[in-house]
C-alpha positions as CSV (number, residue, x, y, z in Angstrom):
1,X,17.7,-26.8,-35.2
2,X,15.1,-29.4,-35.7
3,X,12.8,-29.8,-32.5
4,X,12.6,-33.3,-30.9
5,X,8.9,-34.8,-30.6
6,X,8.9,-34.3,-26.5
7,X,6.5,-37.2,-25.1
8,X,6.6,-40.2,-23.0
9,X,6.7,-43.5,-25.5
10,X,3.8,-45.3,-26.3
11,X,2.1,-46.9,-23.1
12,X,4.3,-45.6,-20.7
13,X,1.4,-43.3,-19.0
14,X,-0.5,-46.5,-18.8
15,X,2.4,-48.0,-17.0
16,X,3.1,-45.1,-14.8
17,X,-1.1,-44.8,-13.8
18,X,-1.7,-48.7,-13.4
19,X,1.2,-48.9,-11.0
20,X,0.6,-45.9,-8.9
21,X,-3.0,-47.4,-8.8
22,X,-1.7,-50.9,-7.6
23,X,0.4,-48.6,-4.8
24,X,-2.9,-47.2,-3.6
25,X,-1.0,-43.5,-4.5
26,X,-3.8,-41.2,-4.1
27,X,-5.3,-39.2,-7.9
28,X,-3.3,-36.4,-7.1
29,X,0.1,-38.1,-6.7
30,X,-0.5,-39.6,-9.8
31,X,-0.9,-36.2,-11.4
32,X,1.6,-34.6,-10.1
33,X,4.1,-37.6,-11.3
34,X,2.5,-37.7,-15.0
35,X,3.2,-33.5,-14.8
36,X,6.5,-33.4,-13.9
37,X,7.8,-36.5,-15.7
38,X,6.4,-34.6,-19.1
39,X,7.6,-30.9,-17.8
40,X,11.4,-32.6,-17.4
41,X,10.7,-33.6,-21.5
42,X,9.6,-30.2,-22.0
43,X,12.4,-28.6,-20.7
44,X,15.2,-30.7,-21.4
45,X,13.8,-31.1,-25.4
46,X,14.7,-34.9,-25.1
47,X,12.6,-38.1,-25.2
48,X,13.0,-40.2,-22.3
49,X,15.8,-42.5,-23.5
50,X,17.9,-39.4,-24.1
51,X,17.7,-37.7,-20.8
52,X,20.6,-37.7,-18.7
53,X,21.7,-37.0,-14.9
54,X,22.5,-33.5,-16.1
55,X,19.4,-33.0,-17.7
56,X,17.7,-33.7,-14.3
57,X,20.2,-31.4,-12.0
58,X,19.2,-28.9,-14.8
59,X,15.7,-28.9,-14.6
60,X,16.3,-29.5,-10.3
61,X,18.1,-26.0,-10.6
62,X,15.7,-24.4,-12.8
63,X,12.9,-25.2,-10.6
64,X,14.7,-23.9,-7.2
65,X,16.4,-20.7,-8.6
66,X,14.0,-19.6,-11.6
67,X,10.4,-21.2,-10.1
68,X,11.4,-20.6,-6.4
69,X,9.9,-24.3,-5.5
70,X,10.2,-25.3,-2.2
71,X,12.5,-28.4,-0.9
72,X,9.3,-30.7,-0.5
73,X,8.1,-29.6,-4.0
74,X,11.7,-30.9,-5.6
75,X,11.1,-33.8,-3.7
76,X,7.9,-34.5,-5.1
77,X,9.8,-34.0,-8.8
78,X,12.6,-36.4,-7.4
79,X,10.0,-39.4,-6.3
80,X,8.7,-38.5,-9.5
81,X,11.4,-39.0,-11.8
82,X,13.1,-41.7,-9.9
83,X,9.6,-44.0,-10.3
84,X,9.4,-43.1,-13.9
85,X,13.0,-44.1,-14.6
86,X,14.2,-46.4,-12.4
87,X,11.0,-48.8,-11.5
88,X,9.7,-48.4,-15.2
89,X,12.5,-48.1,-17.5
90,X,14.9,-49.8,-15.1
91,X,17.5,-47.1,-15.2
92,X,19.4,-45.7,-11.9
93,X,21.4,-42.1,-12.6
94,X,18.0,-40.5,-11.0
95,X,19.1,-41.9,-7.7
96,X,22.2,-40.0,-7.8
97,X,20.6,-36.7,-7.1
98,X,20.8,-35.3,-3.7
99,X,18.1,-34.8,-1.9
100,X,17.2,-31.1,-1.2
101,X,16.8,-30.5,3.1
102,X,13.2,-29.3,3.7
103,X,12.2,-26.1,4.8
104,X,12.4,-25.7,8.5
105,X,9.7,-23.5,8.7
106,X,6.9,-22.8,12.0
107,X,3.2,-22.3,10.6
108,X,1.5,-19.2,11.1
109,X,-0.9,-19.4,13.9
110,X,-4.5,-17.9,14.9
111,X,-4.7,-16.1,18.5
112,X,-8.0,-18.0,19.9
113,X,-9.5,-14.2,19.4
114,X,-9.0,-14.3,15.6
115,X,-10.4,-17.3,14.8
116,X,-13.2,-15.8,17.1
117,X,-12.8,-13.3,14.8
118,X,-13.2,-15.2,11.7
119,X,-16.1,-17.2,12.3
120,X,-17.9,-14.6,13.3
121,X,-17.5,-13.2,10.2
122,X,-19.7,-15.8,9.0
123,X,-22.9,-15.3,8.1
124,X,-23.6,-18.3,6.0
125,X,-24.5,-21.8,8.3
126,X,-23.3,-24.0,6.0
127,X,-19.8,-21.9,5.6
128,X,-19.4,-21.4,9.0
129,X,-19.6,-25.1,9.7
130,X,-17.3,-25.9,7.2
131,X,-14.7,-23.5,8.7
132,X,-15.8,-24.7,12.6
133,X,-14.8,-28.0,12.2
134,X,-11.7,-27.4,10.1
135,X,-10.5,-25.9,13.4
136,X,-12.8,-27.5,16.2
137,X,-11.7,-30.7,14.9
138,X,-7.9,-30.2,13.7
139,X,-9.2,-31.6,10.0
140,X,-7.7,-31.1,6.6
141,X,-9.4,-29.1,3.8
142,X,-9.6,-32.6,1.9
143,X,-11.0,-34.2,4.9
144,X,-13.4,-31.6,5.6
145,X,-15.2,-31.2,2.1
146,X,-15.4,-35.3,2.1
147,X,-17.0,-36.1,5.4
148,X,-20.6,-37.7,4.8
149,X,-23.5,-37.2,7.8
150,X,-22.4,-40.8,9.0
151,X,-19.2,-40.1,9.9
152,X,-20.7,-37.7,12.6
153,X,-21.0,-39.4,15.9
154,X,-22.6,-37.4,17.8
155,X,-23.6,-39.6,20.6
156,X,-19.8,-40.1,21.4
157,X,-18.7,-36.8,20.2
158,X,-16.4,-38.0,17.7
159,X,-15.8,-37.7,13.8
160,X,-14.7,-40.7,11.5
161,X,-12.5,-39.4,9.3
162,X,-12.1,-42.2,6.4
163,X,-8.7,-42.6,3.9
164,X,-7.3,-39.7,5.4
165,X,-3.2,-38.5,4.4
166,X,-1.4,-42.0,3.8
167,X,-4.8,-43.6,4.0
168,X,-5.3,-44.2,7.7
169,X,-8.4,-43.7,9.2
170,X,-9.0,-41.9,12.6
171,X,-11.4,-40.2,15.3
172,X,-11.0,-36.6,16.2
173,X,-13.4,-34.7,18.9
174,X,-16.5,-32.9,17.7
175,X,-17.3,-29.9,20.1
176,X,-20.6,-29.2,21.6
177,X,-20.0,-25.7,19.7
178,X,-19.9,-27.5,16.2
179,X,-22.8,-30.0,17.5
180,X,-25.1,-27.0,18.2
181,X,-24.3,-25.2,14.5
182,X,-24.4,-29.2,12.9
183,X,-28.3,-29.0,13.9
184,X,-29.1,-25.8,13.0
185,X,-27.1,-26.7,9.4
186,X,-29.8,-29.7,9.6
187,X,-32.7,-27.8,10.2
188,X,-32.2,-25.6,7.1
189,X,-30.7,-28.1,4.8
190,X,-31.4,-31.6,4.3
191,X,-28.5,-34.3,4.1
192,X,-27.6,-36.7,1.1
193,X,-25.0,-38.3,0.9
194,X,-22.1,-35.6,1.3
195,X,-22.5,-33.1,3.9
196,X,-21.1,-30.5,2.0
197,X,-22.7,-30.3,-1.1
198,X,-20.9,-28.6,-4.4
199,X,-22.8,-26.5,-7.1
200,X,-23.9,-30.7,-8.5
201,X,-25.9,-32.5,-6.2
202,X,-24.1,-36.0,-7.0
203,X,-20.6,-33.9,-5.7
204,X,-19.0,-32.6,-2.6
205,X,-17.8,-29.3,-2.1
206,X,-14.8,-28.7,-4.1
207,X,-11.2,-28.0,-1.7
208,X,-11.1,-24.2,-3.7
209,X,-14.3,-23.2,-2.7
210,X,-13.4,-23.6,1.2
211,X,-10.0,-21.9,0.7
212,X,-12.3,-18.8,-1.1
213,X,-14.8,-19.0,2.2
214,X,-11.7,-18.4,4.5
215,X,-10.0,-15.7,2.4
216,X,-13.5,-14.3,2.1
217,X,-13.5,-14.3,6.3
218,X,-10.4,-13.8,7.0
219,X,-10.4,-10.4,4.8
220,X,-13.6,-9.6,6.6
221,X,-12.4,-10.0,9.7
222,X,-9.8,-7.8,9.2
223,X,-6.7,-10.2,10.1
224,X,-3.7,-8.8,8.6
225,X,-1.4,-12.5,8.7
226,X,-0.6,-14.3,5.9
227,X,-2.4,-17.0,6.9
228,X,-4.4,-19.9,4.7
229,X,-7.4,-22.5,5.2
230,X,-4.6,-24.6,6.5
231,X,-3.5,-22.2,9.2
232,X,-7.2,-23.2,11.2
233,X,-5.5,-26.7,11.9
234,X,-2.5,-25.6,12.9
235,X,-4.0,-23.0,15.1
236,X,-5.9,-26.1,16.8
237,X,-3.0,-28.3,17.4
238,X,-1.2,-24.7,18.6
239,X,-4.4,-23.9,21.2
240,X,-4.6,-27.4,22.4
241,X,-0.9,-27.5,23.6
242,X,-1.3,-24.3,25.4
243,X,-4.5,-25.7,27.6
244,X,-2.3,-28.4,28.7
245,X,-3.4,-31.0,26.3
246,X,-0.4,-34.2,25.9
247,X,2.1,-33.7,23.2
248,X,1.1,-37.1,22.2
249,X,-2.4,-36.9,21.9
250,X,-2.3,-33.9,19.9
């Protein structure tokens, strides 16, 4: 059986990449779009002008029952394909595929003793900042490695977070707790122009690196959950109901 060349034609990526770039989609999106656009090609052993509505259930099924994605993951493949072939080649079967219902699942959350637990396990400043105001603050991993020493206001208590998810700015508190470990982080390193610096001095802390600190202190602190870097957050939003704190302003 002769093997079809499996690529997207000529300029099509430059397509795909200047659009999502005029749609303000965020580097990763755009990634994640190129990937699966080429992985449906891969699979399928067609070109583009060849795939079908079958051809996409196909590769829909494969992903859910051999890959075990999740329902937002095939939703990602879905926005994926649909932009490819519908805004760039102007075709519409992708918009007959049914939308997979998203998992209705509760995050696991942190007692207020275990994240005790976990920052204590902390011996590094810098680390144990980074972890602090994950959960003192409610922030993302990609918020946190991103923040520069301006976005600290210390005066009103606050932290600027800039171009956060869908790229909306906002304020979140900054505890006197995180304040007092922020100056001793100040006294033993001096700020540029991240405050998290990565291995290269012109970089911020790479997103994989925090996720190591927490499994590193979450191990060490002996907490059994299955819990990620992400679960800090959602630990803060959980602790913040339970004081009493409005709905709404969580």
């Amino acid at each position: 059986m002769k093997r079809i060349l499996v690529s997207i034609p000529d300029g099509a990526w430059e397509i795909i990449e200047k659009e999502h770039v005029v749609r303000k989609y965020s580097r990763r999106t755009i990634k994640l779009y190129l990937h699966y656009n080429e992985e449906l090609l891969k699979f399928s052993n067609k070109t583009s002008y060849q795939i079908s509505n079958d051809d996409v259930r196909d590769y829909l099924y494969y992903l859910s029952e051999k890959k075990n994605a999740s329902a937002s993951t095939l939703n990602i493949v879905i926005n994926a394909l649909k932009f490819y072939y519908g805004e760039v080649l102007k075709r519409e079967f992708v918009y007959e595929i049914t939308r997979p219902k998203k998992d209705k699942k509760l995050p696991v959350v942190l007692s207020p003793e275990e994240v005790s637990g976990i920052l204590s396990s902390v011996n590094n400043i810098k680390h144990k900042l980074i972890l602090m105001l994950i959960y003192s603050a409610g922030l993302r991993v990609s918020e946190v490695v991103k923040l520069k020493p301006e976005d600290i206001d210390a005066e009103r208590k606050l932290i600027h977070i800039k171009g956060a998810k869908g790229r909306k700015d906002r304020y979140t508190m900054f505890s006197d707790v995180a304040m007092k470990t922020l100056r001793e982080y100040q006294r033993k390193y001096k700020l540029q122009t991240w405050l998290f610096l990565g291995q290269r001095k012109d970089k911020h802390i790479s997103i994989r690196t925090v996720q190591a600190i927490f499994e590193q202190a979450r191990d060490k602190a002996g907490i059994g959950k299955d819990v990620t870097v992400h679960s800090l957050r959602h630990s803060f939003a959980t602790h913040l109901l339970e004081n009493g704190v409005d709905l709404r302003y969580i």
